[in-house]
Backbone as CSV, one residue per row, in Angstrom:
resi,resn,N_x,N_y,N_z,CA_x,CA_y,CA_z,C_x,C_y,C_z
1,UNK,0.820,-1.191,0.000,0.000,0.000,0.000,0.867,1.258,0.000
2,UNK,2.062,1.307,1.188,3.083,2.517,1.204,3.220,2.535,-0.665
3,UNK,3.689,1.593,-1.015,4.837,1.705,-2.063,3.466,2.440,-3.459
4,UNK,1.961,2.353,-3.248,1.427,2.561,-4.357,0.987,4.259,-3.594
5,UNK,0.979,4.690,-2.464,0.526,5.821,-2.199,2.537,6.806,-2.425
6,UNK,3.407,5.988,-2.751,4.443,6.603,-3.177,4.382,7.120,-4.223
7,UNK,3.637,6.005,-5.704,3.602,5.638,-6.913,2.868,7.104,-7.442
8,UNK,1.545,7.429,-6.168,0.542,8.508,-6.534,0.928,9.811,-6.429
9,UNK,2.004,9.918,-5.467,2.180,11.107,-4.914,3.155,12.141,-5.898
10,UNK,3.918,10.788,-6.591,4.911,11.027,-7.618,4.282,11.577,-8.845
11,UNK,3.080,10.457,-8.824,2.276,11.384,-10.580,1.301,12.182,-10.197
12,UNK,1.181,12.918,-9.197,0.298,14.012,-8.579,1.872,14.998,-9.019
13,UNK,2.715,15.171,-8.369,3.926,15.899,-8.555,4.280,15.892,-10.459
14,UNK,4.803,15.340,-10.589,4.268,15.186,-12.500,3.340,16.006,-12.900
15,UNK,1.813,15.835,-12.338,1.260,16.881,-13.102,0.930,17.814,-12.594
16,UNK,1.703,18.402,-11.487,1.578,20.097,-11.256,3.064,20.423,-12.053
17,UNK,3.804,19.886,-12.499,4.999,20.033,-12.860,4.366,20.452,-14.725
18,UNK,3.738,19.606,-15.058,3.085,19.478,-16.465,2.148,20.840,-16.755
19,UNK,2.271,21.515,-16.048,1.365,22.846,-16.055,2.767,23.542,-16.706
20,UNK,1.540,24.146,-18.230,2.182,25.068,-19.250,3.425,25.798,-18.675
21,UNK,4.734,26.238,-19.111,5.408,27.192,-19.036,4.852,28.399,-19.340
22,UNK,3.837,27.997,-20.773,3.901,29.387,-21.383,2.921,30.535,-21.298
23,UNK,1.838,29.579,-20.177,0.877,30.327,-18.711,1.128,31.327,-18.170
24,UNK,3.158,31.568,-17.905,3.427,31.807,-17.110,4.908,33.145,-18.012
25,UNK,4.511,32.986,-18.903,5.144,33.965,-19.918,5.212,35.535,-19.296
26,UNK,6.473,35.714,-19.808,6.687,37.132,-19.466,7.410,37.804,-21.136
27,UNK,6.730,38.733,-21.457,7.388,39.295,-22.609,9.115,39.350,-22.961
28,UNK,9.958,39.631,-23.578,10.850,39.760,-24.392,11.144,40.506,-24.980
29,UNK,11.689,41.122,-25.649,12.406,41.727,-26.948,11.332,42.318,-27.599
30,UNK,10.353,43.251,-26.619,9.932,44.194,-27.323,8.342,43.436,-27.696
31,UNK,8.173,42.286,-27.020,6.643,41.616,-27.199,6.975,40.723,-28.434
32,UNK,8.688,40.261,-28.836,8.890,39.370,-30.304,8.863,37.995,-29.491
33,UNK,9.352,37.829,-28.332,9.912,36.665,-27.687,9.254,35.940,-26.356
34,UNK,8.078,36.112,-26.310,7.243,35.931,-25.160,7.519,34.567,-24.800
35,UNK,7.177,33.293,-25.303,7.644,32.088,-24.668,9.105,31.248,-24.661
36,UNK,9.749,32.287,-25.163,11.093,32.038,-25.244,12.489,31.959,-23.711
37,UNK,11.357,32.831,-23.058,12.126,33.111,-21.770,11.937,31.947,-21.213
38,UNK,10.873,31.122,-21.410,10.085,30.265,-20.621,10.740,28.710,-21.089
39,UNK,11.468,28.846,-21.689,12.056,27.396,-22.446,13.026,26.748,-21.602
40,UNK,13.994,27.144,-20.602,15.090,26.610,-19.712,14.077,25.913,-18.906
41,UNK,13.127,26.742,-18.315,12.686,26.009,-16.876,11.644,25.024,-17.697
42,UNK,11.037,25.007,-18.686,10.130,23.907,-19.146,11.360,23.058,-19.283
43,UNK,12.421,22.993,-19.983,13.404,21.993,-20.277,14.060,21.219,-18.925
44,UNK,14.570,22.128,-17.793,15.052,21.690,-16.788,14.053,21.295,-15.843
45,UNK,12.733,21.530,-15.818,11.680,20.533,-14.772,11.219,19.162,-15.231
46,UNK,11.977,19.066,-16.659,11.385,18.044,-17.534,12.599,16.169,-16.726
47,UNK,13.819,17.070,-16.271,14.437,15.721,-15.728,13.892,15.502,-14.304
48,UNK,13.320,16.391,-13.879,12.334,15.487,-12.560,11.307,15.158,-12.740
49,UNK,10.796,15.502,-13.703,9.497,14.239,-14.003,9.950,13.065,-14.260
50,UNK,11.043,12.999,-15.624,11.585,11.679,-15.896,12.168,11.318,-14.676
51,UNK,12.354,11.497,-13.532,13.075,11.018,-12.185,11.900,10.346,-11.587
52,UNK,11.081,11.354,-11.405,10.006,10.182,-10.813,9.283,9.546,-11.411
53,UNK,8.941,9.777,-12.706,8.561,8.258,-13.898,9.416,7.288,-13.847
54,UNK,10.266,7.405,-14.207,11.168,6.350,-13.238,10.641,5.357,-12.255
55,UNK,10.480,6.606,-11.432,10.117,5.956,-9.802,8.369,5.400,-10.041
56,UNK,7.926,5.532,-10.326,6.651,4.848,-10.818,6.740,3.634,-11.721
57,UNK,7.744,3.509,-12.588,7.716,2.330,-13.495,8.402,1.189,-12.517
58,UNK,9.126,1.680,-11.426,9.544,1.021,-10.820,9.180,0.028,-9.993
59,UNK,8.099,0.931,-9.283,7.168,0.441,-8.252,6.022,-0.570,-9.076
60,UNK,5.843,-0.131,-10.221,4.904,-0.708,-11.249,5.439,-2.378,-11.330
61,UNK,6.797,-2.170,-11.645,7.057,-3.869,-11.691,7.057,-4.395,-10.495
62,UNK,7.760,-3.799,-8.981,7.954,-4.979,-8.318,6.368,-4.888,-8.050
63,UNK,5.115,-4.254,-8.268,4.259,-4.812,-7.894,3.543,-5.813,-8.885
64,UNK,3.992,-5.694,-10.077,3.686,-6.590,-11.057,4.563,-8.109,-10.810
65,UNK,5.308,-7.812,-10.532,6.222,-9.275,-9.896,5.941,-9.891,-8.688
66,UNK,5.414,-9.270,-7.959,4.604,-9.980,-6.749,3.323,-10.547,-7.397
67,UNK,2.739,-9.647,-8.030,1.377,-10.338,-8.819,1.813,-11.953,-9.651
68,UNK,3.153,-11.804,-10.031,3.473,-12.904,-10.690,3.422,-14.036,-9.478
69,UNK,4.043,-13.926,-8.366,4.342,-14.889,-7.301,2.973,-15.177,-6.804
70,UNK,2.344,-14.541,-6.720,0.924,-14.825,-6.102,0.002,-15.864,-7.101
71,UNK,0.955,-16.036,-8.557,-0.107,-17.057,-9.471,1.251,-17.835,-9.885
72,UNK,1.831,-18.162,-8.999,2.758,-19.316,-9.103,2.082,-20.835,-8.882
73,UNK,2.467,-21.702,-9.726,3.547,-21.921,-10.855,3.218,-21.604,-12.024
74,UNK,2.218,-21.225,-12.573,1.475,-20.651,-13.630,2.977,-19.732,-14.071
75,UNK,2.879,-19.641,-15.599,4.364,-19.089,-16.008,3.625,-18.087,-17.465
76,UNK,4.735,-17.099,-17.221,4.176,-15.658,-18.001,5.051,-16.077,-19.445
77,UNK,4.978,-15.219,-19.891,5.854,-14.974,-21.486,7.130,-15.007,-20.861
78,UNK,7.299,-16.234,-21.921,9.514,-15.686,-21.771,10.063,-14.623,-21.561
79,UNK,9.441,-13.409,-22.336,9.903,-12.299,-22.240,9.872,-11.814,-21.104
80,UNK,8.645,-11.717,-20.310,8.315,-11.218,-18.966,8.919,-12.182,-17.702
81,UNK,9.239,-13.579,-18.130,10.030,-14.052,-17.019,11.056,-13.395,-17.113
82,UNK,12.285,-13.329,-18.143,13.487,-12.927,-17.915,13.373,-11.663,-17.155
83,UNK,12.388,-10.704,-17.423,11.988,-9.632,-16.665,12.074,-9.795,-15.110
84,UNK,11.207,-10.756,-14.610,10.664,-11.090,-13.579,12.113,-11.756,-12.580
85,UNK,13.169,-12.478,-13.576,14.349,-13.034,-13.137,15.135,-12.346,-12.689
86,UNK,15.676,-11.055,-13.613,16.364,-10.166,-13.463,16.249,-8.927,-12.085
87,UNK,14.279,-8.725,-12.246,14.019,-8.458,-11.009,14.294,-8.741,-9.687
88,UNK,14.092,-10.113,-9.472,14.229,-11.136,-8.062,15.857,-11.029,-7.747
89,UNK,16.967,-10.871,-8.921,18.015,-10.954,-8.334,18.141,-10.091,-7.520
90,UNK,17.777,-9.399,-7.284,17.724,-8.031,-6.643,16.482,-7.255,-5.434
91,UNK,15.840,-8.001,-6.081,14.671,-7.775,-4.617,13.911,-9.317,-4.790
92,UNK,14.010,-9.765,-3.884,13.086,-10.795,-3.127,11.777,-10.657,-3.372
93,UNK,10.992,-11.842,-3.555,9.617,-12.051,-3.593,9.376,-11.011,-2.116
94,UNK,8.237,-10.949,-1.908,7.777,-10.288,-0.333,6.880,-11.090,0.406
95,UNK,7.104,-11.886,1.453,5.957,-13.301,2.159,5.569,-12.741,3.038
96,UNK,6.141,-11.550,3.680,6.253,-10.880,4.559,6.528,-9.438,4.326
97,UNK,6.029,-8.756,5.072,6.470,-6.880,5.027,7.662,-6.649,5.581
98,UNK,7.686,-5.823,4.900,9.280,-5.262,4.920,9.534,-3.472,4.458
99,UNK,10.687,-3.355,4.979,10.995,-1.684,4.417,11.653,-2.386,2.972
100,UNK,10.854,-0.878,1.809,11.017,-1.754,0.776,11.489,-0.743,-0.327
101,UNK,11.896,0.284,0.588,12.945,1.484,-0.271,13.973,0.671,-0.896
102,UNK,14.343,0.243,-0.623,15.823,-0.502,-1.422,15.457,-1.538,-2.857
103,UNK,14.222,-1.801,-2.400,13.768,-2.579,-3.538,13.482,-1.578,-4.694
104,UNK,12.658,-0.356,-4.142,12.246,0.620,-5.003,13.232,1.270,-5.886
105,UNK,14.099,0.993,-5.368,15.839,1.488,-5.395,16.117,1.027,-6.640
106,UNK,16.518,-0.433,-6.292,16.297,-1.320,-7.605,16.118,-1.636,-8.861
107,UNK,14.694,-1.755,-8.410,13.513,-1.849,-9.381,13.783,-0.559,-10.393
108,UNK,14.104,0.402,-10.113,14.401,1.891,-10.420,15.286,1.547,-11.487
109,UNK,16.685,1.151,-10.698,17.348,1.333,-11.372,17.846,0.570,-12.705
110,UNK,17.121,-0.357,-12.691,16.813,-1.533,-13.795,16.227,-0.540,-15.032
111,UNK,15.101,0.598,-14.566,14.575,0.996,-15.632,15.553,2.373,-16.149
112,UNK,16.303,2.858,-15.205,17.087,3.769,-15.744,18.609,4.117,-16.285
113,UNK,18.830,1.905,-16.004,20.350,1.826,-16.733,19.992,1.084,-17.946
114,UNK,18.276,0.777,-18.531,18.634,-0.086,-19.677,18.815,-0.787,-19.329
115,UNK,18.541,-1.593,-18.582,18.797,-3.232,-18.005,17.363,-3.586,-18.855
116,UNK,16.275,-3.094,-18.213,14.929,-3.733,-18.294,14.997,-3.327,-20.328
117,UNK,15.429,-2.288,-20.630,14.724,-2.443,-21.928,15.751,-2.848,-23.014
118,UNK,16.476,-3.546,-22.354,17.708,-4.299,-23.126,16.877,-5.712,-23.204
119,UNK,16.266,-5.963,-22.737,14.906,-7.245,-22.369,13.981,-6.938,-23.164
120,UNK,13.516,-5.735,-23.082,11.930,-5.602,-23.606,12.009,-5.446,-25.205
121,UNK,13.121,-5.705,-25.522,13.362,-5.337,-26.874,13.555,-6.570,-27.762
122,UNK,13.421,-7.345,-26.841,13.077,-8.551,-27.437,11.197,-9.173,-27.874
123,UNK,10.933,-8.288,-26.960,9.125,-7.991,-27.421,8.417,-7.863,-28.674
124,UNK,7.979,-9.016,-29.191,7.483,-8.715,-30.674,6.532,-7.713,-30.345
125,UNK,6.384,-6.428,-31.648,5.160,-5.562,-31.452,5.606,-4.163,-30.616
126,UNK,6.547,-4.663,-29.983,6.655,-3.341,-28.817,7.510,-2.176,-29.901
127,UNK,7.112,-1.246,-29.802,7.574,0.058,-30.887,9.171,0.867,-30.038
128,UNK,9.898,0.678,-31.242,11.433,0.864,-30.875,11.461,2.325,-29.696
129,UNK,10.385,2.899,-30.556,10.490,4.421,-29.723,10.724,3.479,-27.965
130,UNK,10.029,3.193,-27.605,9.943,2.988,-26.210,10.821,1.882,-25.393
131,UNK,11.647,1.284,-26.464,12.799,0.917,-25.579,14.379,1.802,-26.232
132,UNK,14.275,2.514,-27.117,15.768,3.355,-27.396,16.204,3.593,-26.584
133,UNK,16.562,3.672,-24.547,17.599,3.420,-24.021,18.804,2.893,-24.249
């Protein structure tokens, strides 16, 4: 439950972040350049969203990988086991509660070194755009 009221709080933050720059425009060069001023901070708030998308895709699998353990021995797509494998090396099924920052940690960082979509790219159908990591 912590780890999905984390998941929310992150894409609540996302979309006050997603509110226009150019709302918030201040003229330029004489009224030539009005949303131009506004282009650094739309560009530089744009790597903490991708920080905590991140942190949401993260939380997304290990809770999708517990969903897997809970319909064990029943077995997913090859593709999504190796997923699911790669996961576990690193965080443990959960039988029990636990502090589970480190997993989140993880799970994270699988999606932001290209681990996970060095995998998913083996996905028939899945469109290149979304694994080019």
């Amino acid at each position: 439950m912590i780890a999905h009221v984390t998941a929310a709080a992150l894409a609540s933050e996302n979309k006050s972040m997603a509110h226009p720059a150019s709302v918030d425009s201040l003229p330029t060069s004489a009224n030539q350049e009005d949303h131009v001023s506004m282009a650094t901070f739309a560009a530089r708030r744009l790597q903490g969203m991708i920080r905590n998308t991140a942190h949401i895709l993260g939380i997304e699998l290990l809770a999708s990988a517990q969903a897997i353990e809970f319909l064990r021995p029943l077995q997913s797509s090859p593709v999504l086991e190796q997923v699911h494998a790669l996961l576990r090396k690193e965080c443990p099924a959960m039988h029990l509660d636990r502090y589970i920052a480190p997993d989140i940690a993880h799970a994270t960082d699988l999606v932001t070194s290209g681990k996970l979509a060095r995998i998913l790219r083996g996905l028939p159908g899945l469109p290149q755009l979304w694994v080019a990591v």
